[in-house]
PDB file of N, CA, C, O and CB in Angstrom:
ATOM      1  N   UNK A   1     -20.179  -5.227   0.201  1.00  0.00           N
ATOM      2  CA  UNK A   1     -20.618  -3.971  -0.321  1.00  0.00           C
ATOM      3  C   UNK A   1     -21.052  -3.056   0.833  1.00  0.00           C
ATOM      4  O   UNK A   1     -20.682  -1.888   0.949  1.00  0.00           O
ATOM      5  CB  UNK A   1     -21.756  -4.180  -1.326  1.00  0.00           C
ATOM      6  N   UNK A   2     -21.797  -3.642   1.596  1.00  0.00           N
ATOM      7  CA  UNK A   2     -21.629  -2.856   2.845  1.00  0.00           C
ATOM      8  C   UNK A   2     -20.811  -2.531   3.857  1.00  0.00           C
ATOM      9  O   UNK A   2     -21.102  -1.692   4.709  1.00  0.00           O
ATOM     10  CB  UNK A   2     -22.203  -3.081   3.350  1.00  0.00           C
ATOM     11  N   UNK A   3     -19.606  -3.259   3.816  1.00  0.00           N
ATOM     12  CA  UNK A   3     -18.716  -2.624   4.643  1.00  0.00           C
ATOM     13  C   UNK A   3     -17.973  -1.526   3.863  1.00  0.00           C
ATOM     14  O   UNK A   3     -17.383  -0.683   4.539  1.00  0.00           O
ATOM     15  CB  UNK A   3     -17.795  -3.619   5.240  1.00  0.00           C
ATOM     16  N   UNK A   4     -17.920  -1.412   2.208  1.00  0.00           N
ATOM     17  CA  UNK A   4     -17.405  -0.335   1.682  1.00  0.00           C
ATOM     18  C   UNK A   4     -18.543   0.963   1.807  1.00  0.00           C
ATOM     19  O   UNK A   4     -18.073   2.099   1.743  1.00  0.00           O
ATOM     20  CB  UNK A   4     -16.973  -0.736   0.210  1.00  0.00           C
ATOM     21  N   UNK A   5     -19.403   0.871   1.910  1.00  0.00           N
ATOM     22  CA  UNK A   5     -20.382   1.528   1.966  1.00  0.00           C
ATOM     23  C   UNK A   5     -20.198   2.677   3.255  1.00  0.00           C
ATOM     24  O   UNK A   5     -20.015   3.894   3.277  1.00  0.00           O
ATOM     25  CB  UNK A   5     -21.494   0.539   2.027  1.00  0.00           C
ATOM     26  N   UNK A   6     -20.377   1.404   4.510  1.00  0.00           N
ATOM     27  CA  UNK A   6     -20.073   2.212   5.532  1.00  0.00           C
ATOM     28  C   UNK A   6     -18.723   2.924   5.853  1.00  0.00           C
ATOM     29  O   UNK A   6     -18.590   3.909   6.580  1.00  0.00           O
ATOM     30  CB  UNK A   6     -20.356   1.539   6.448  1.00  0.00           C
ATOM     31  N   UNK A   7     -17.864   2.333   5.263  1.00  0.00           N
ATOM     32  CA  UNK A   7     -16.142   2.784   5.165  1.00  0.00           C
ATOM     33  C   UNK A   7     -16.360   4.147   4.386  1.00  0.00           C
ATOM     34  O   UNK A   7     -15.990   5.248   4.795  1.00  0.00           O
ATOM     35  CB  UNK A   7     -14.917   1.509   4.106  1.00  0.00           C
ATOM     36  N   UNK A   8     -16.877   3.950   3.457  1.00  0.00           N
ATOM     37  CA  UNK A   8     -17.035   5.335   2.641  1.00  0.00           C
ATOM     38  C   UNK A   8     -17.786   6.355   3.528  1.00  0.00           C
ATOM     39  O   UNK A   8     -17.247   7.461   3.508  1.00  0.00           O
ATOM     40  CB  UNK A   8     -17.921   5.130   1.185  1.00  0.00           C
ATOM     41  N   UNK A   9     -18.637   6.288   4.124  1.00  0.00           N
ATOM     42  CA  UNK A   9     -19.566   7.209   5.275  1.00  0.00           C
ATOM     43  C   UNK A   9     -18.723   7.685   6.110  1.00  0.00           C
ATOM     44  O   UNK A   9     -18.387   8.858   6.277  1.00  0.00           O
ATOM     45  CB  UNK A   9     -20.678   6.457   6.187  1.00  0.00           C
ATOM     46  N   UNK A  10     -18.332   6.598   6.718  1.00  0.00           N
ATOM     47  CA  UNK A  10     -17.060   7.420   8.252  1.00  0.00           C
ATOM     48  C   UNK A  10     -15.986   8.263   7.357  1.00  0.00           C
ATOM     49  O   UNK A  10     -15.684   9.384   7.766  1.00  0.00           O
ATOM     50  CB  UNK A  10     -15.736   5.808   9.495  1.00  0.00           C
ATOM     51  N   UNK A  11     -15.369   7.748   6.096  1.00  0.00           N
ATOM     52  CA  UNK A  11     -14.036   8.193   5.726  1.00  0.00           C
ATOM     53  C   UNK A  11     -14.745   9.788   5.078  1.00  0.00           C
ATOM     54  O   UNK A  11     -13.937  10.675   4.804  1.00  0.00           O
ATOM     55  CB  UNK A  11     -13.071   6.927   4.445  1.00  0.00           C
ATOM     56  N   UNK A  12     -16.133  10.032   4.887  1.00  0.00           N
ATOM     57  CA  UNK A  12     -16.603  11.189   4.104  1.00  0.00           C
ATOM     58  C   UNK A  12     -16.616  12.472   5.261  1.00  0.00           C
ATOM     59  O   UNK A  12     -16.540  13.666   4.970  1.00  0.00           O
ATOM     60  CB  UNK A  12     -18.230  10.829   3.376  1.00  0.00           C
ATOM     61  N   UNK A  13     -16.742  11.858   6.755  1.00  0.00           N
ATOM     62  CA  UNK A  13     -17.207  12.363   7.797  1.00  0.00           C
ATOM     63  C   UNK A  13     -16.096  12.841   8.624  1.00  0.00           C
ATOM     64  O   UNK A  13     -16.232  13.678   9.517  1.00  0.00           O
ATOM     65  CB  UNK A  13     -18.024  11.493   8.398  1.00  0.00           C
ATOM     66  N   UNK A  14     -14.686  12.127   8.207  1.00  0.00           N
ATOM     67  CA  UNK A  14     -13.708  12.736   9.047  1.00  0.00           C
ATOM     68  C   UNK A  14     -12.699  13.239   7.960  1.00  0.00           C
ATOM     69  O   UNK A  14     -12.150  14.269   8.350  1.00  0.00           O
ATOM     70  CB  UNK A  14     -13.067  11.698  10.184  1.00  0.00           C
ATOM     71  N   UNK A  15     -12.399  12.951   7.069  1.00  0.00           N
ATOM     72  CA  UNK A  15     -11.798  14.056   6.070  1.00  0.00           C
ATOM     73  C   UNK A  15     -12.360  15.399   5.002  1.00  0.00           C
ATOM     74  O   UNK A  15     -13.462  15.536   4.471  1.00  0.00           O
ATOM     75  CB  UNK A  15     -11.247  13.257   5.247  1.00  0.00           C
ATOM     76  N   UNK A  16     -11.429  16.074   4.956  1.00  0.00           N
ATOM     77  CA  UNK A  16     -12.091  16.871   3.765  1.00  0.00           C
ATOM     78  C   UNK A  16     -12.033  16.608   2.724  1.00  0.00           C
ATOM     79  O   UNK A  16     -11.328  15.711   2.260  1.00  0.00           O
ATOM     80  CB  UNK A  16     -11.831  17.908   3.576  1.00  0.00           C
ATOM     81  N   UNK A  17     -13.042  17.608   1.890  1.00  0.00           N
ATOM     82  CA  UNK A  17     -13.029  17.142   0.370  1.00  0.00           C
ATOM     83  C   UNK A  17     -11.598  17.462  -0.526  1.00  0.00           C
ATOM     84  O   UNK A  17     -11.398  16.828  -1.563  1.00  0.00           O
ATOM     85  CB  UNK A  17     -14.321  17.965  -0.400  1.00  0.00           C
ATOM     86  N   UNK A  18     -10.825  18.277  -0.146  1.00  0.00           N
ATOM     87  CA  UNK A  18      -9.802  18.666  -0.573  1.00  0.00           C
ATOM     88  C   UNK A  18      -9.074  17.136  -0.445  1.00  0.00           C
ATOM     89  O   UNK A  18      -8.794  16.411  -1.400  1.00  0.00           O
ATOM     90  CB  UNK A  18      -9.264  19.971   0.194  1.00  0.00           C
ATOM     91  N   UNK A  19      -8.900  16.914   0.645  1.00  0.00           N
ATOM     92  CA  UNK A  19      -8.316  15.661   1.174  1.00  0.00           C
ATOM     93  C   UNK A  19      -8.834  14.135   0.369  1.00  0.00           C
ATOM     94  O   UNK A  19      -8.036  13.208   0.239  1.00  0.00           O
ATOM     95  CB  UNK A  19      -8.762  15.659   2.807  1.00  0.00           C
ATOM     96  N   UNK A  20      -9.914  14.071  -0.006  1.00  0.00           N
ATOM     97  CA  UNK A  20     -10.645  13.080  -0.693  1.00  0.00           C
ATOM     98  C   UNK A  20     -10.471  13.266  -2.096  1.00  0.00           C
ATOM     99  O   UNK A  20     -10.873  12.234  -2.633  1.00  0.00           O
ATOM    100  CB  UNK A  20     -12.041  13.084  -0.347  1.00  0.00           C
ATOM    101  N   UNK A  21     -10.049  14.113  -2.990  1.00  0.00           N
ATOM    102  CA  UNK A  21      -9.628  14.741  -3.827  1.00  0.00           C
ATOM    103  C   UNK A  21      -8.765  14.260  -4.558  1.00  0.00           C
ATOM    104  O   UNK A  21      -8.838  13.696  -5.650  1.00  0.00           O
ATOM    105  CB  UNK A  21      -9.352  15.600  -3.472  1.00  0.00           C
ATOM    106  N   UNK A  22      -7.320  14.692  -3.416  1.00  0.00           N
ATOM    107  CA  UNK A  22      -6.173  13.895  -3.334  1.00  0.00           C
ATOM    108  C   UNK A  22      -5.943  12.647  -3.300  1.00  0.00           C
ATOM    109  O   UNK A  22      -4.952  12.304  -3.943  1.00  0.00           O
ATOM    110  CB  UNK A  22      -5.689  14.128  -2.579  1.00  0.00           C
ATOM    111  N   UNK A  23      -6.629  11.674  -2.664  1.00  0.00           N
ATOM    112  CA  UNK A  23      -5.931  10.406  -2.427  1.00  0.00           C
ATOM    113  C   UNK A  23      -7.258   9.864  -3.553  1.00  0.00           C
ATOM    114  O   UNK A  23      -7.251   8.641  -3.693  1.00  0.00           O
ATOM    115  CB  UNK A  23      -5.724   9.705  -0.483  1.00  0.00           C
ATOM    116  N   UNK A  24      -8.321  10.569  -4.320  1.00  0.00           N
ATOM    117  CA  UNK A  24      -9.179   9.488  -5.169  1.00  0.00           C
ATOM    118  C   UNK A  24      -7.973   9.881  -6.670  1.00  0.00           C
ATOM    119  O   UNK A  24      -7.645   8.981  -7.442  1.00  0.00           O
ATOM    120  CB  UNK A  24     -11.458  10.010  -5.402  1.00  0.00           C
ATOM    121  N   UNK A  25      -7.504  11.231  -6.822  1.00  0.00           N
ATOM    122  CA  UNK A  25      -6.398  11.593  -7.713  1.00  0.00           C
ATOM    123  C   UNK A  25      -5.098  10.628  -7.660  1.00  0.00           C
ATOM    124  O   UNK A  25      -4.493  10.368  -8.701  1.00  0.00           O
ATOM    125  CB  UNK A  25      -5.982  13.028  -7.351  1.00  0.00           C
ATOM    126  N   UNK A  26      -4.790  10.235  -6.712  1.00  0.00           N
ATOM    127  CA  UNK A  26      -3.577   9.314  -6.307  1.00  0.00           C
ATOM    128  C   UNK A  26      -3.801   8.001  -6.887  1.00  0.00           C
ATOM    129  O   UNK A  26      -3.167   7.516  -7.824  1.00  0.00           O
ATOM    130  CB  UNK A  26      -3.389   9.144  -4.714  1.00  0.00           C
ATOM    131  N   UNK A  27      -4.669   7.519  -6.307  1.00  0.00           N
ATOM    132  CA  UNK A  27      -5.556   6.046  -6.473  1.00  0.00           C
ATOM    133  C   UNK A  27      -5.667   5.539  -8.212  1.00  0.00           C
ATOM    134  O   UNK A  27      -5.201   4.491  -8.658  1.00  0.00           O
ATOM    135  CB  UNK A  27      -7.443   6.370  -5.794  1.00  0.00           C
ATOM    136  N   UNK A  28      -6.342   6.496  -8.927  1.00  0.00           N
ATOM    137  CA  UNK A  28      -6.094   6.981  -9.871  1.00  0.00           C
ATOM    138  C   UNK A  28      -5.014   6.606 -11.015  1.00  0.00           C
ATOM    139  O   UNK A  28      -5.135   6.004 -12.081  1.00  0.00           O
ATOM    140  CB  UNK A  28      -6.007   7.887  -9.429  1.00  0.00           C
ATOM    141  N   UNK A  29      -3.845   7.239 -10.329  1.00  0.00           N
ATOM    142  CA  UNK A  29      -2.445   7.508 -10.882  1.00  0.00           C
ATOM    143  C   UNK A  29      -1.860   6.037 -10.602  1.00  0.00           C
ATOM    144  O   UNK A  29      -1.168   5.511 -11.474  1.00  0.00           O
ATOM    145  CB  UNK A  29      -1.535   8.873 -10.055  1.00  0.00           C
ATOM    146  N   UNK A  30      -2.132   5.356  -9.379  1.00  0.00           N
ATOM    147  CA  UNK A  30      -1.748   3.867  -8.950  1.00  0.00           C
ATOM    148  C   UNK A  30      -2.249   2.775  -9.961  1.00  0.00           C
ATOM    149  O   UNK A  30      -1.523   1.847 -10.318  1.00  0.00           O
ATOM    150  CB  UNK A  30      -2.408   3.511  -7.481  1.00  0.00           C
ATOM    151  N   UNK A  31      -3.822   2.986 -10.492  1.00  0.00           N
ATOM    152  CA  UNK A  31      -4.483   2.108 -11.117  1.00  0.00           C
ATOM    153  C   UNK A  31      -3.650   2.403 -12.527  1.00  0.00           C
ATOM    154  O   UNK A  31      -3.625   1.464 -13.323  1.00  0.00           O
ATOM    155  CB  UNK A  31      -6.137   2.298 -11.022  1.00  0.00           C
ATOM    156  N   UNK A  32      -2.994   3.582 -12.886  1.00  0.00           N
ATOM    157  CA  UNK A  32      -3.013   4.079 -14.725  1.00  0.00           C
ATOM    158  C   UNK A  32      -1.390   3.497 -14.380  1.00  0.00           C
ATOM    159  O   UNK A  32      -0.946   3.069 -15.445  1.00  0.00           O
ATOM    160  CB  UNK A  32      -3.377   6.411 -15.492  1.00  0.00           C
ATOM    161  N   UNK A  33      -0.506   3.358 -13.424  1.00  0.00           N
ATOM    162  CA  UNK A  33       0.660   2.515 -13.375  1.00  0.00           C
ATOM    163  C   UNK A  33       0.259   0.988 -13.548  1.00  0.00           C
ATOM    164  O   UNK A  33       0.622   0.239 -14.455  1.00  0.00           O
ATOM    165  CB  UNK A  33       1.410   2.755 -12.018  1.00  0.00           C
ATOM    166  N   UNK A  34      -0.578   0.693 -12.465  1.00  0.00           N
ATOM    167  CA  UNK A  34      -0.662  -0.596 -12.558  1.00  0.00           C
ATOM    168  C   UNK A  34      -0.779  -1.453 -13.721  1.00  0.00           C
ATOM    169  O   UNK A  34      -0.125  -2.474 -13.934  1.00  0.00           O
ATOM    170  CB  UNK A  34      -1.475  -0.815 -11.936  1.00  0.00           C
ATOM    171  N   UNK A  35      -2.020  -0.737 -14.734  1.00  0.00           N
ATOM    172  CA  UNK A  35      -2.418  -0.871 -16.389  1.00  0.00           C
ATOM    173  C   UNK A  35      -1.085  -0.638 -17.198  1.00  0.00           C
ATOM    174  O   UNK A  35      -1.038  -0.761 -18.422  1.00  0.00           O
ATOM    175  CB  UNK A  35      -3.652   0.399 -16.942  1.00  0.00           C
ATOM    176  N   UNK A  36      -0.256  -0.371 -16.597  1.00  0.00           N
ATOM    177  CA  UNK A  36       1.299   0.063 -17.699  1.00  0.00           C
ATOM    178  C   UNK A  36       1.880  -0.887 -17.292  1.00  0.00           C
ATOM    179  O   UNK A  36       2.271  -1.681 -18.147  1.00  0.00           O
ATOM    180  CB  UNK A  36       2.374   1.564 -17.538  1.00  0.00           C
ATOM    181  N   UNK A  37       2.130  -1.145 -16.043  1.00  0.00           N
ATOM    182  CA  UNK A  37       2.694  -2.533 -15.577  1.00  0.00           C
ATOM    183  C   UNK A  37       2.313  -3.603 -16.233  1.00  0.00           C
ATOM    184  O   UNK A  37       3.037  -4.000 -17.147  1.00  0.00           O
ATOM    185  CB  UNK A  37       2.399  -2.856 -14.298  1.00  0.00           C
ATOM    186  N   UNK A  38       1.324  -4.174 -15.975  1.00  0.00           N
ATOM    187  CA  UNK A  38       0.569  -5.269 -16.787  1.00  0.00           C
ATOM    188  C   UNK A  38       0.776  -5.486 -18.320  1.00  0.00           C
ATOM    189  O   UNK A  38       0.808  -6.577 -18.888  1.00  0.00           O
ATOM    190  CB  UNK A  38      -0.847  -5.003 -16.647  1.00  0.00           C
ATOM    191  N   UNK A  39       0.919  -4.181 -18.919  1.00  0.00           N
ATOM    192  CA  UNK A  39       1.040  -4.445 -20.760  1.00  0.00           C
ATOM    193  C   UNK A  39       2.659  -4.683 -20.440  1.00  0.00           C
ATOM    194  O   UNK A  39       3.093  -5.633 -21.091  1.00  0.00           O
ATOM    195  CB  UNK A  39       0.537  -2.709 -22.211  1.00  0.00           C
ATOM    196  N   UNK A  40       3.497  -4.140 -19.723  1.00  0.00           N
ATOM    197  CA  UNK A  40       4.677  -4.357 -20.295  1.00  0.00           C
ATOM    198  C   UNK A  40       5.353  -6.163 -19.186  1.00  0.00           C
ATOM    199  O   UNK A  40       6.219  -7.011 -19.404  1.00  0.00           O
ATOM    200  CB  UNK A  40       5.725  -2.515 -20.063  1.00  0.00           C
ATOM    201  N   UNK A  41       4.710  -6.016 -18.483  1.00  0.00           N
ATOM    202  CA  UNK A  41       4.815  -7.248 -18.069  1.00  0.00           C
ATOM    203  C   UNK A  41       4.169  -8.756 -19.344  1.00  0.00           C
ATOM    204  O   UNK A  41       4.686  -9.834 -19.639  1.00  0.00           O
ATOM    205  CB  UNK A  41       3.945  -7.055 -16.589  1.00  0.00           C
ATOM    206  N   UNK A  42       2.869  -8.089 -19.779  1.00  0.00           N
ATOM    207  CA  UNK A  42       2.331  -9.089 -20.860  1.00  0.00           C
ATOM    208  C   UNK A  42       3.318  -9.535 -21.877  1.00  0.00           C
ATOM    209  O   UNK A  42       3.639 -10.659 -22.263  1.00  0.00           O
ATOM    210  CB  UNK A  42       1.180  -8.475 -21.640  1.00  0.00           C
ATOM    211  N   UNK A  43       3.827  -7.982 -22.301  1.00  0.00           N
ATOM    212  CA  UNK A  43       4.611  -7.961 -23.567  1.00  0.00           C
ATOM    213  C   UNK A  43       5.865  -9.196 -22.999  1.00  0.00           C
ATOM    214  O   UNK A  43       5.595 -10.346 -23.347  1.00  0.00           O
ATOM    215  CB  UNK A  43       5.283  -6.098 -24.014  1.00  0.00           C
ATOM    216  N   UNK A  44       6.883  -9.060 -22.357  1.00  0.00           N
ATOM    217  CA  UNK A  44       7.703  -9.690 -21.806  1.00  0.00           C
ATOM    218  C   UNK A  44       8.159 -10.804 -21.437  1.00  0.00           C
ATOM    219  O   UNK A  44       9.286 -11.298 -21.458  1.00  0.00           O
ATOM    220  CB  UNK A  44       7.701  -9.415 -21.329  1.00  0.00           C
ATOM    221  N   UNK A  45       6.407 -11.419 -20.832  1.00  0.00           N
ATOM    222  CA  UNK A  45       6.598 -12.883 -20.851  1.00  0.00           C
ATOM    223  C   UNK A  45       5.744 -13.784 -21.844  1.00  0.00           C
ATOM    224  O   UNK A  45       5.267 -14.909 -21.699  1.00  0.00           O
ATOM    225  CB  UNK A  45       6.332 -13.349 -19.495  1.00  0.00           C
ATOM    226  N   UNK A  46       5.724 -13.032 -22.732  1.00  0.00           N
ATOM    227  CA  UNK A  46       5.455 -14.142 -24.096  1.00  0.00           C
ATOM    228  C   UNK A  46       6.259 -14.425 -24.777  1.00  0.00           C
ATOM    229  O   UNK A  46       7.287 -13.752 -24.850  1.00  0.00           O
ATOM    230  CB  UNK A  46       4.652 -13.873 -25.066  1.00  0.00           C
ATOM    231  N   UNK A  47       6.011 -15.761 -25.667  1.00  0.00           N
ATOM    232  CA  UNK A  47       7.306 -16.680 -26.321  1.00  0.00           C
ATOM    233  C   UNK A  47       7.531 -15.735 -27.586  1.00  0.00           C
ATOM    234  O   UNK A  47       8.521 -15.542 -28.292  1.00  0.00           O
ATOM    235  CB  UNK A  47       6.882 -18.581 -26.841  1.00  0.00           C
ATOM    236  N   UNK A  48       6.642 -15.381 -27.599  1.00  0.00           N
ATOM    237  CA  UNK A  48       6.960 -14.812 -29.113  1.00  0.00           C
ATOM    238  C   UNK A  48       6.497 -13.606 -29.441  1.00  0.00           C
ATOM    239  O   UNK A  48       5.661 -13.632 -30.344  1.00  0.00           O
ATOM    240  CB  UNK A  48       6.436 -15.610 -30.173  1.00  0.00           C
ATOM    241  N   UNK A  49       6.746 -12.623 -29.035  1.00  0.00           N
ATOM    242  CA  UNK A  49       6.218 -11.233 -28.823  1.00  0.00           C
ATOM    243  C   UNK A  49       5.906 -10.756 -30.196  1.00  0.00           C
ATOM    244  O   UNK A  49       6.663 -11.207 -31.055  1.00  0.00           O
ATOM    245  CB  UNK A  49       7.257 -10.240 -28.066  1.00  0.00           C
ATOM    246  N   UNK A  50       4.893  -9.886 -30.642  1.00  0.00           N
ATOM    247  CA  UNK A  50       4.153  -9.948 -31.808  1.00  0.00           C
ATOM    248  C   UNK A  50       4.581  -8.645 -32.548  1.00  0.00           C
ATOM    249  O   UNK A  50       4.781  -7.826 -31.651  1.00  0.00           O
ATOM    250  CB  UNK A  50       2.590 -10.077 -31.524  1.00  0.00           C
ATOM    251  N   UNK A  51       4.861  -7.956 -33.979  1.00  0.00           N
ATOM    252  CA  UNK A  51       5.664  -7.533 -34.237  1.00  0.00           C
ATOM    253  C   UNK A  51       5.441  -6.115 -33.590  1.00  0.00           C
ATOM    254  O   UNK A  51       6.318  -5.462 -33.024  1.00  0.00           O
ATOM    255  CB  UNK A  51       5.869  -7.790 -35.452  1.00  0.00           C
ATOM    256  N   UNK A  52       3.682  -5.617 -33.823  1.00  0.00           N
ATOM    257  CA  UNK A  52       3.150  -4.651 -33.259  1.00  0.00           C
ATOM    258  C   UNK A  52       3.052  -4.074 -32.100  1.00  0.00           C
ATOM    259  O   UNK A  52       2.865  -2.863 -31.980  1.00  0.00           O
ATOM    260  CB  UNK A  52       2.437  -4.742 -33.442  1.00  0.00           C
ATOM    261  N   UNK A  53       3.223  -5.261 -30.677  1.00  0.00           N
ATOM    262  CA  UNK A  53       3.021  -4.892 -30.194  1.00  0.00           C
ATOM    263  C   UNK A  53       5.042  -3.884 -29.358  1.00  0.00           C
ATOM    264  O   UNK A  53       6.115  -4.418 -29.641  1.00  0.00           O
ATOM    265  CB  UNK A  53       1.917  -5.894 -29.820  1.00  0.00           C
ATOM    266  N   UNK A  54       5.009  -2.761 -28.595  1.00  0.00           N
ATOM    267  CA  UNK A  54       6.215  -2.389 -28.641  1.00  0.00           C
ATOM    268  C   UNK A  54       6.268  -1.959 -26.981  1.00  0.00           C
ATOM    269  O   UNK A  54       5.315  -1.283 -26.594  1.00  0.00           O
ATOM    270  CB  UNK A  54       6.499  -1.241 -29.855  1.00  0.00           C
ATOM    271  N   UNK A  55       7.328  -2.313 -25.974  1.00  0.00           N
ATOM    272  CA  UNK A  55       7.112  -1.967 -24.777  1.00  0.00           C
ATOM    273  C   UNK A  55       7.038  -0.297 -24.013  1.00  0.00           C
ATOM    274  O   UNK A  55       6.692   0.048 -22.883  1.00  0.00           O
ATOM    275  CB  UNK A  55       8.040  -2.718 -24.316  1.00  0.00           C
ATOM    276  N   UNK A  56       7.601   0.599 -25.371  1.00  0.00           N
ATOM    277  CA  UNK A  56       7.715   1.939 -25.393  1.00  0.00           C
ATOM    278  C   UNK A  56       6.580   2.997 -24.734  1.00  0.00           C
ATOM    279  O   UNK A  56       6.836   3.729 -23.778  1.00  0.00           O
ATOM    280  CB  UNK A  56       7.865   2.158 -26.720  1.00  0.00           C
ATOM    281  N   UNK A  57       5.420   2.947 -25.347  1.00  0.00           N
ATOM    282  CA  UNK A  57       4.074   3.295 -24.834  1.00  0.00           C
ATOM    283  C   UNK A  57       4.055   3.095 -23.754  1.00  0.00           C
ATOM    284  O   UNK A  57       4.524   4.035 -23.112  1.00  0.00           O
ATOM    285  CB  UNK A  57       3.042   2.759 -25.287  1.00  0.00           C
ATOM    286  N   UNK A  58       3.588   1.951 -22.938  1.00  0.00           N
ATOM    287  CA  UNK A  58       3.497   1.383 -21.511  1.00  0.00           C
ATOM    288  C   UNK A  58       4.447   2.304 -20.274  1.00  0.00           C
ATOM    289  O   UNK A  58       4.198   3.112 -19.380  1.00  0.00           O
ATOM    290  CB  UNK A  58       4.106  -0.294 -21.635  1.00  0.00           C
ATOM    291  N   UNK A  59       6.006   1.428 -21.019  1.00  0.00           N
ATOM    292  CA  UNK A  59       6.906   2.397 -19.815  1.00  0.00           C
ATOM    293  C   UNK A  59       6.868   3.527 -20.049  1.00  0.00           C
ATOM    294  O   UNK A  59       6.402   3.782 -18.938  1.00  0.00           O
ATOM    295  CB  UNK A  59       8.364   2.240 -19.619  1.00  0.00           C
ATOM    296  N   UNK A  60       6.964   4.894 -20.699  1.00  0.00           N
ATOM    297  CA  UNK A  60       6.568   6.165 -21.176  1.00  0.00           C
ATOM    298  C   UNK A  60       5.253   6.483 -19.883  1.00  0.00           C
ATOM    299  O   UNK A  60       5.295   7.177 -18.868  1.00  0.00           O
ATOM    300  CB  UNK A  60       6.007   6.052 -23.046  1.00  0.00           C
ATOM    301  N   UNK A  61       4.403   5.829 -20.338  1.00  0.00           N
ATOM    302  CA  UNK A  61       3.403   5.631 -19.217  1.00  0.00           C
ATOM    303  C   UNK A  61       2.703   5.856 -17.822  1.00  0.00           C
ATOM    304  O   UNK A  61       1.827   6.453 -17.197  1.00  0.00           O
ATOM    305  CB  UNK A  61       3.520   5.041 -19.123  1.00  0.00           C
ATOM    306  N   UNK A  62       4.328   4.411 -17.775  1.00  0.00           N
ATOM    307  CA  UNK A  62       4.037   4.423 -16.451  1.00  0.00           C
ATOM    308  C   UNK A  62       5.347   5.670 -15.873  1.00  0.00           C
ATOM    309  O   UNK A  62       5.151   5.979 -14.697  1.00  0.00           O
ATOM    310  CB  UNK A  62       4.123   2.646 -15.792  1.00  0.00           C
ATOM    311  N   UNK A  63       6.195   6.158 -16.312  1.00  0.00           N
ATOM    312  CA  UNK A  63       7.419   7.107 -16.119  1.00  0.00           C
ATOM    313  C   UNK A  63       5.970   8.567 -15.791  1.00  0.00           C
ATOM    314  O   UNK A  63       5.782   9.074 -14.685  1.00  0.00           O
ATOM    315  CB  UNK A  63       8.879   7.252 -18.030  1.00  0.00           C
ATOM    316  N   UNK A  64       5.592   8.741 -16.401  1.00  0.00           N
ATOM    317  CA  UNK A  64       5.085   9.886 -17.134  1.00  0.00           C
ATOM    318  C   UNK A  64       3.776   9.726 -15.424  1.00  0.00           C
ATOM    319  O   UNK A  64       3.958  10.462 -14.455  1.00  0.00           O
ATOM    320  CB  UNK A  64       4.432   9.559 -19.395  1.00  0.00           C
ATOM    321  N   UNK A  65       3.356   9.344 -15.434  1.00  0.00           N
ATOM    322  CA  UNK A  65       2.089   8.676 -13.829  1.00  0.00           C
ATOM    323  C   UNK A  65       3.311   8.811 -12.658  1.00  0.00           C
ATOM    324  O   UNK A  65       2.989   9.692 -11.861  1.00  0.00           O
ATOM    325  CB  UNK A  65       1.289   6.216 -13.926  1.00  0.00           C
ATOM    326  N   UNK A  66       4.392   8.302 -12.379  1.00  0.00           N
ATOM    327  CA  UNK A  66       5.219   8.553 -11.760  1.00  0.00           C
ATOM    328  C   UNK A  66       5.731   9.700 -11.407  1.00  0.00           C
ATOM    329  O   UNK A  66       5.917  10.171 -10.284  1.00  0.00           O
ATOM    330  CB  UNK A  66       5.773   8.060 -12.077  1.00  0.00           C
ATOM    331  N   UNK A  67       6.037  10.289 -12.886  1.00  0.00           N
ATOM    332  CA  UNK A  67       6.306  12.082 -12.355  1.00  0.00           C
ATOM    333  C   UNK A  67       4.863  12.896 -12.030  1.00  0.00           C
ATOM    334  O   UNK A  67       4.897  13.989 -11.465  1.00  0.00           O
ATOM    335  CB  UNK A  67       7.150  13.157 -13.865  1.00  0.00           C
ATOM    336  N   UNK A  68       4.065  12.499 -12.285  1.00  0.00           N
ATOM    337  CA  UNK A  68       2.859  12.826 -12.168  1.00  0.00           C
ATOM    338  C   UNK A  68       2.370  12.758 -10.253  1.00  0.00           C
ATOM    339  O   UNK A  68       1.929  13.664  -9.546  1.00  0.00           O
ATOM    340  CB  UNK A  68       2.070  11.737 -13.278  1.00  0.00           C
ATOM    341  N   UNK A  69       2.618  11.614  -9.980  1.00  0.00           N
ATOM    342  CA  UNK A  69       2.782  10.866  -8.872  1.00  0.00           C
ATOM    343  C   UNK A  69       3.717  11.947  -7.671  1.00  0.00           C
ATOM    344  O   UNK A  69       3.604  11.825  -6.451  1.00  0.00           O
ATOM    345  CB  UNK A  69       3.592   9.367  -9.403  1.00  0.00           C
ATOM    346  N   UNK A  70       4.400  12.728  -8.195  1.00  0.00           N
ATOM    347  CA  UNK A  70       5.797  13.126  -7.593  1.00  0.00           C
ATOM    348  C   UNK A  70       5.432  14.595  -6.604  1.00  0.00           C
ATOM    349  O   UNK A  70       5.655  15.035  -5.476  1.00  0.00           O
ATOM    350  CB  UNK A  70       7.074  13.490  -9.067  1.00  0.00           C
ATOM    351  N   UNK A  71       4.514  15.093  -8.258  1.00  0.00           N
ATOM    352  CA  UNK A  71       4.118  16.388  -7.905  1.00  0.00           C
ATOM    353  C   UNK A  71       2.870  16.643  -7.019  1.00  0.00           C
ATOM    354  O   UNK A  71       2.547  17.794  -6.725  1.00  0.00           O
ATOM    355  CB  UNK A  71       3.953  17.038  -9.065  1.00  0.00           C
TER     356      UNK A  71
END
C-alpha cells in the first residue's frame, strides 16, 4: 500500500491532470472490457449454459468500450 501510495505522489507530480484524466478514463474502459470478457468467457465454458443467460449483452459491451477505447 505504500509503494502505491508513493507511486501515486511522484506520478501526481510529473503529469498533468488532463493527462491523469486520460489514462484513469482508459483504465476504466480496460476494467468495463475485462468484466465483458469474463461473462462471455463464463457463459462459454459451461457444460450446460442456462437458458437466460445470452452472450449478446457482454460482446455488445465489450465492442461498444472498444469503440469507445478508439476515440
Amino acid at each position: 500500500m505504500l509503494f502505491v501510495g508513493v507511486l501515486a505522489l511522484i506520478g501526481s507530480q510529473v503529469i498533468s491532470f488532463e493527462r491523469g484524466v486520460e489514462l484513469l478514463n482508459f483504465g476504466a474502459l480496460l476494467a468495463f472490457m475485462g468484466v465483458n470478457v469474463a461473462a462471455l468467457t463464463r457463459y462459454y465454458l459451461r457444460e450446460q449454459p442456462e437458458e437466460v443467460d445470452e452472450p449478446g449483452p457482454p460482446a455488445l459491451g465489450f465492442l461498444y468500450a472498444c469503440f469507445l477505447a478508439e476515440t
